[in-house]
Each structure stands twice: as structure tokens, then as C-alpha cells.
C-alpha positions in Angstrom: 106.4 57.0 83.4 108.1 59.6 82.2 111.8 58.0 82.5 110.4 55.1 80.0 109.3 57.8 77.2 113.0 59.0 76.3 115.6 56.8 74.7 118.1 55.7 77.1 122.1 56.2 76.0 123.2 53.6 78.6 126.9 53.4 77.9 128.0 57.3 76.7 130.2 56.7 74.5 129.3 58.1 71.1 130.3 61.8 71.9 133.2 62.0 69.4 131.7 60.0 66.7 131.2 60.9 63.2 128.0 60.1 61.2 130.2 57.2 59.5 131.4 55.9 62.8 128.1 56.0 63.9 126.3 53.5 61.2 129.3 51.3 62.2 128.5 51.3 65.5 126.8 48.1 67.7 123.7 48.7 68.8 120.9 47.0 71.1 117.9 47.9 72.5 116.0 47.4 76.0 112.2 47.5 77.2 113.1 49.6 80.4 109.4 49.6 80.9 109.3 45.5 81.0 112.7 45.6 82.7 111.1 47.7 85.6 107.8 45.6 85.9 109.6 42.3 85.5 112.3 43.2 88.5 111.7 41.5 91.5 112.4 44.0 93.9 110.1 46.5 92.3 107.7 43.7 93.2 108.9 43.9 96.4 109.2 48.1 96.9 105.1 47.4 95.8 104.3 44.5 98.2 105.4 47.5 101.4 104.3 50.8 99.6 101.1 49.0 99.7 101.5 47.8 103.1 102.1 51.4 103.9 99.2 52.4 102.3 96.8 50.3 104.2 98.1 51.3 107.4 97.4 54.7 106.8 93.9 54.0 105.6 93.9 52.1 109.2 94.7 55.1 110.7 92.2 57.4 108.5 89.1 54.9 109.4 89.8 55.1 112.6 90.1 58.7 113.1 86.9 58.7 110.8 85.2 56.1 113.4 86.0 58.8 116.0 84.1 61.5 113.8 81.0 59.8 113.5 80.8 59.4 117.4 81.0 62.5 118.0 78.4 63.4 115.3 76.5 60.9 116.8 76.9 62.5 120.7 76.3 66.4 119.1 72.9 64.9 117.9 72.1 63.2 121.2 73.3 66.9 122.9 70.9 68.6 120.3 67.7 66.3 121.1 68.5 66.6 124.5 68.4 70.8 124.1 65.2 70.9 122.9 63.4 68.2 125.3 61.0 70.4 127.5 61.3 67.6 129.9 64.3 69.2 131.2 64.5 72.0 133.2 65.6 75.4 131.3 69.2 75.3 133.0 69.4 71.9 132.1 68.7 72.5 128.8 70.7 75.3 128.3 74.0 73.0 129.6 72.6 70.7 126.8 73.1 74.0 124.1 76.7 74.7 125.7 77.7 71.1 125.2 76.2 70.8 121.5 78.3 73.8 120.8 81.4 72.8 122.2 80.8 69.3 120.6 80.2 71.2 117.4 83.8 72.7 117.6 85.6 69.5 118.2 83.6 67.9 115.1 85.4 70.8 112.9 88.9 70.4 114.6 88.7 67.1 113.7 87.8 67.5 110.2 90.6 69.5 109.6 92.9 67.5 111.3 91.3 64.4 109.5 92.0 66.6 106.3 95.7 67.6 106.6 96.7 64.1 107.8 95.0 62.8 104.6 97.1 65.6 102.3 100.5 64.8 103.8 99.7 61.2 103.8 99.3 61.4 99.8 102.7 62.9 99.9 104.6 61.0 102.0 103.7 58.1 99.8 104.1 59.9 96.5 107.8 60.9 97.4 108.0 57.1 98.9 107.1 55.9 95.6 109.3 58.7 93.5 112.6 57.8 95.6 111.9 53.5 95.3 111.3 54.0 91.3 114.4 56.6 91.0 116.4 54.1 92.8 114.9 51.0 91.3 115.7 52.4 87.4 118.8 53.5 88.7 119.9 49.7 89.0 118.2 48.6 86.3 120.3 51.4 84.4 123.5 49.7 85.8 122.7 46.3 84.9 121.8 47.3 81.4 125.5 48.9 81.1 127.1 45.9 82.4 125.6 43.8 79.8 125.8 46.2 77.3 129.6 46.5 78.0 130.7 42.7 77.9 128.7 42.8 74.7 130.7 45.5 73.5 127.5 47.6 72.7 127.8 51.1 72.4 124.7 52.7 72.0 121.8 50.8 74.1 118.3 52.4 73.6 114.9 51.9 75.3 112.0 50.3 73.3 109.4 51.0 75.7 109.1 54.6 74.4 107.9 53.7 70.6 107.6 56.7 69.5 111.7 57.6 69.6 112.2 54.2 67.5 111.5 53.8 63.9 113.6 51.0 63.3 115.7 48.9 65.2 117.8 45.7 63.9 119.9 45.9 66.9 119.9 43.0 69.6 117.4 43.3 72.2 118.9 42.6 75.6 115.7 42.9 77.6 115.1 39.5 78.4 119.1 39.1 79.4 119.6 41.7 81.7 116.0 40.6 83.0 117.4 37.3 84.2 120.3 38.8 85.3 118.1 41.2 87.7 116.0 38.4 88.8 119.5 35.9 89.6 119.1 36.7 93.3 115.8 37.3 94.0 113.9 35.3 97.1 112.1 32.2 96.0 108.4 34.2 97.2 108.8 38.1 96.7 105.0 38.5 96.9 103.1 40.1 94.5 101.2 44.0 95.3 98.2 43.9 96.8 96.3 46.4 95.4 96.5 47.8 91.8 94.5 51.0 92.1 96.5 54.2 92.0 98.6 55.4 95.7 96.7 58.9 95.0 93.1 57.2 95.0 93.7 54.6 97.5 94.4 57.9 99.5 91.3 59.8 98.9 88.6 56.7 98.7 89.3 57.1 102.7 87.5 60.4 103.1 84.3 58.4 102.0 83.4 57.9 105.7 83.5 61.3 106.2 82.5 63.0 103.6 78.7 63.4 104.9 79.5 64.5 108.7 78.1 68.4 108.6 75.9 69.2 111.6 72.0 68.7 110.9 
């Protein structure tokens, strides 16, 4: 994510420091990336954004299952069209069903469609608010510890690339089991590891194939 690929100034305190002061100063770092993982609730916020998931693939299937009948019925109506045991006004009611099946297929499609597109986004901003939230208690509980430590300069060692060299303490594993202090004895672990995004789309598979033939 992108929050774990820029250092982290937990406690701001360093804006009227010299250079001197600076190289005097305690520092300690954080894995904000294993902090996030390792948090229980995150766990937890997983365990129902997958839960929410699957109930909309529910959903999806079923309006899916629904498709395929009616595919199923505009073929029947199509057969039935073109049987010359029927009587010409017969099969001309057969043609005028067919065609009205035909537009409720497409309706459905699109409404099949659009519920999968603001499904993706409902969960997306679901996800975005829990991990905003989520590092935004994470960011507390680093600035806690970092204060009764008397740190003043706490950055993130998840994101390598800012960090060349680091002999400050690393408080990950500390604020960690601080996180963790109150967390129910069975959180539950996520379901399903596959990105929100494709768990979304692998549900148009059903009807992906349902043009009129």
C-alpha cells in the first residue's frame, strides 16, 4: 500500500531542530506493514469484507441463474417459431414472445452489469475507509509507545527504499503486542486471499456467454 512506502514521522516533533540536534536525537523504527497484517482487527475488518464479498457473489449467481432461464425459454420461444406444426398465428405469437423475451435478456444484462460495477465500489471504498481507519490506530499506538520511550523521530521500515541505515530500536514487535492485548481469543482468519476487485469480476463468468443464437 501506498501508506507503507513513505517514512512515517509518528511523533512531530523535530520542526525546530538543528542538524546537530538532530544526530542527538532518539530514534526508532516500525514495520507499519507487519504492524497492519499482524493487528487483529485487520484480521477481523478481512473475516466481514470477505463475508460481504460472498454475499454479493450470492446475489450476482443468482441473478445470473435467472439469465440463463430466460436464455433458455427465448430458445424454447425460437424452436417453437419455426415448428410448422403450428398454425401461422400460432407461430407468429411464438416470434412476438421470442422478441419480447429477447428484450428482457438485455435488461437484465445491463442490470446484471451496473450491479456488478457498483458492487466493486462499494467494497473498494469499504476496504479504503477499514484500512484508513485501521492505520489510523496503529498510527496512535506507535506514538504512545514512542512517547513513554521518549522517541522522537519514529520511522517505518516497511518502505526500504527511504531507509539506508537504521541503529535505532525497532518497536514493531512492542506496539504489536500492545495492539493484539485485547483481541478475542478466535478472531478468524480471511477467507479468501484473491484480490476484492477479481473476486468481483470472476462472477460475470456465468454470464459472459448468454448472446442470443
Amino acid at each position: 500500500m501506498k501508506m507503507f512506502r513513505t517514512t512515517i514521522l509518528t511523533v512531530l516533533l523535530l520542526g525546530g531542530l538543528s542538524v546537530p540536534a538532530l544526530a542527538q536525537t532518539k530514534i526508532a523504527s516500525v514495520d507499519m506493514e507487519k504492524l497492519f497484517k499482524g493487528y487483529w482487527k485487520t484480521k477481523q475488518a478481512e473475516v466481514l469484507l470477505n463475508q460481504r464479498v460472498a454475499d454479493l457473489q450470492k446475489e450476482i449467481r443468482g441473478m445470473a441463474d435467472d439469465l440463463n432461464q430466460a436464455q433458455t425459454n427465448y430458445n424454447d420461444l425460437l424452436d417453437q417459431a419455426n415448428d410448422q406444426a403450428l398454425s401461422p398465428e400460432e407461430r407468429g405469437k411464438r416470434r412476438q414472445a421470442a422478441a419480447d423475451k429477447l428484450k428482457e435478456i438485455n435488461n437484465s444484462k445491463v442490470a446484471i452489469d451496473q450491479f456488478n460495477r457498483q458492487a466493486q465500489a462499494q467494497v473498494a471504498d469499504q476496504r479504503q475507509r477499514m484500512t484508513a481507519n485501521l492505520v489510523s490506530e496503529i498510527q496512535k499506538a506507535v506514538g504512545d509507545k514512542a512517547r513513554g520511550g521518549g522517541y522522537m523521530l519514529v520511522v517505518n521500515s516497511s518502505a526500504a527504499e527511504t531507509i539506508v541505515y537504521s541503529s535505532g530500536d525497532d518497536l514493531t514487535d512492542a506496539v504489536l503486542k500492545e495492539l493484539n492485548a485485547g483481541a478475542p481469543i478466535d478472531v478468524g482468519q480471511p477467507s479468501v486471499e484473491a484480490p476484492i476487485t477479481t473476486l468481483l469480476s470472476n462472477t460475470n463468468n456465468p454470464v459472459i456467454d448468454l448472446n442470443p443464437h
